[in-house]
C-alpha positions as CSV (number, residue, x, y, z in Angstrom):
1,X,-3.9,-10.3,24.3
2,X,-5.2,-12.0,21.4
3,X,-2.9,-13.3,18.4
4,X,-3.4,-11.6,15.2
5,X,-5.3,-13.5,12.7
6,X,-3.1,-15.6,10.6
7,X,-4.6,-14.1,7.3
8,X,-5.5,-10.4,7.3
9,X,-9.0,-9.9,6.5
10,X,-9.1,-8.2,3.0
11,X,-9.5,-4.7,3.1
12,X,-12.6,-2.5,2.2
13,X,-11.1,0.0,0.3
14,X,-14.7,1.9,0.3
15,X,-15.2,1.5,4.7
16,X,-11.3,3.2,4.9
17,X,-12.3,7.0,4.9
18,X,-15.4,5.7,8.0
19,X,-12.8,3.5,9.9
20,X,-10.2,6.6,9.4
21,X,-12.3,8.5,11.3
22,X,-13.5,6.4,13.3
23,X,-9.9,5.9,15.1
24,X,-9.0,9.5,14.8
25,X,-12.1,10.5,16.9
26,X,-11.9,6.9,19.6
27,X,-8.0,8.0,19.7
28,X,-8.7,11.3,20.8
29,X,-11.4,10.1,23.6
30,X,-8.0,7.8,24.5
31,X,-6.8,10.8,26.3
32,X,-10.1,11.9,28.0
33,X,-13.7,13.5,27.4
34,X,-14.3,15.7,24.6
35,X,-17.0,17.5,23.5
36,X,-17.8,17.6,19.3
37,X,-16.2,21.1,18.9
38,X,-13.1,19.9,20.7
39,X,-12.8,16.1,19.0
40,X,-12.5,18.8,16.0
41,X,-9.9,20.7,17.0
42,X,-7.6,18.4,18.6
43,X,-7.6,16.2,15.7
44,X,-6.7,18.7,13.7
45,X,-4.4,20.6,15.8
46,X,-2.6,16.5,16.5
47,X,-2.7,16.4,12.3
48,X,-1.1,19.9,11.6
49,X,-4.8,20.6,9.6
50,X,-4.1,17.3,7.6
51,X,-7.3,15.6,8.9
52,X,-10.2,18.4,9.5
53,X,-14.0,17.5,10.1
54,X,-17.0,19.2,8.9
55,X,-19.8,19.3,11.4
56,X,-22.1,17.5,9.0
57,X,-19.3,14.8,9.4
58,X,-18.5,14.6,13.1
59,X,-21.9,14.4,14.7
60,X,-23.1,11.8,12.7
61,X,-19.9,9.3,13.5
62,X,-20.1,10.4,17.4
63,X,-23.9,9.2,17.4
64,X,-23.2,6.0,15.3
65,X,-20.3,5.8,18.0
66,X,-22.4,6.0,20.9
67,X,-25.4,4.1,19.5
68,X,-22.5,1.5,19.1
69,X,-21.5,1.6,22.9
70,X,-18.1,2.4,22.3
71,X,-18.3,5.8,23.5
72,X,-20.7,8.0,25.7
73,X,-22.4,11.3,25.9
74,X,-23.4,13.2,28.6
75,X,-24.7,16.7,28.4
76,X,-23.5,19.2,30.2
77,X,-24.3,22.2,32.0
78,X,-21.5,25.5,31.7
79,X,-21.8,29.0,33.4
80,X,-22.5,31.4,30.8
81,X,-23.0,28.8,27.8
82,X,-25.8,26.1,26.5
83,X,-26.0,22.3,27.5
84,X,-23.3,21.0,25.6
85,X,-22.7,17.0,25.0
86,X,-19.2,15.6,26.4
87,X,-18.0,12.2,25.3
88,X,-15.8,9.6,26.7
89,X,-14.8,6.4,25.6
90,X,-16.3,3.4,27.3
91,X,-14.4,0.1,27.8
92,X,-15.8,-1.4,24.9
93,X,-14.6,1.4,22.7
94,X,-11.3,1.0,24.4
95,X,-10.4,-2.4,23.4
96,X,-12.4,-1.7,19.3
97,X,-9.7,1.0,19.4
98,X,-7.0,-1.2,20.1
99,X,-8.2,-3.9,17.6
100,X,-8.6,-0.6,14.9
101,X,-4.8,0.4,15.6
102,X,-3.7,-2.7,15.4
103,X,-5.9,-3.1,11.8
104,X,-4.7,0.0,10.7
105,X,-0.8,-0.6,11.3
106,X,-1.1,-4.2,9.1
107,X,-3.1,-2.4,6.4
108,X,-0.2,0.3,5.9
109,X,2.6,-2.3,6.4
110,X,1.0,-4.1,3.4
111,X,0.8,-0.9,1.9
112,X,3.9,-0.1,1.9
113,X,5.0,-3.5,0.7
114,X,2.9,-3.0,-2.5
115,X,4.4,0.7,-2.7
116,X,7.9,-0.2,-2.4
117,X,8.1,-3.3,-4.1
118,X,8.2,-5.6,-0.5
119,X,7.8,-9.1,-0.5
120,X,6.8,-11.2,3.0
């Protein structure tokens, strides 16, 4: 495991809503394959409707994700229903998501230091 950084690298505060989404969706592949429609519906079923995606929103990330290498698609053949396209993470997506939890807990610690007034 690799220390953190001494000095947090400054936050984009324009990349947060891409990164947010980012580890919602990699999170979700955490717990196994997933096609688009489900990624969807578990995040928002995990957020109690507090983070929802659009279609025009998902499939884009998920092929900027896989073009990326940290997750992979493989289509699918179901009884009764069209090819669909399951993903999974791959290792490499595995250890960004851990490096992107571990980004995102420092950002809201700071954040919460600003917030309330925190000095460290």
């Amino acid at each position: 495991m690799n220390p953190p950084p001494a000095q947090p690298p400054s936050i984009d505060i324009q990349s947060l809503s891409r990164s947010c989404n980012q580890t919602l969706i990699l999170s979700t592949l955490a717990s196994g394959p997933h096609h688009g429609y489900q990624l969807a519906l578990e995040i928002e079923g995990r957020s109690s409707g507090a983070f929802r995606f659009q279609h025009g929103t998902l499939y884009p990330i998920l092929h900027k994700l896989e073009s990326q290498g940290l997750i992979r698609g493989d289509w699918l053949e179901e009884r009764s229903r069209r090819r669909r396209k399951s993903y999974r993470l791959t290792a490499a997506g595995r250890q960004y998501l851990k490096e992107q939890t571990a980004g995102w807990r420092d950002f809201f610690d700071r954040f919460f230091d600003v917030v309330e007034g925190r000095s460290r």
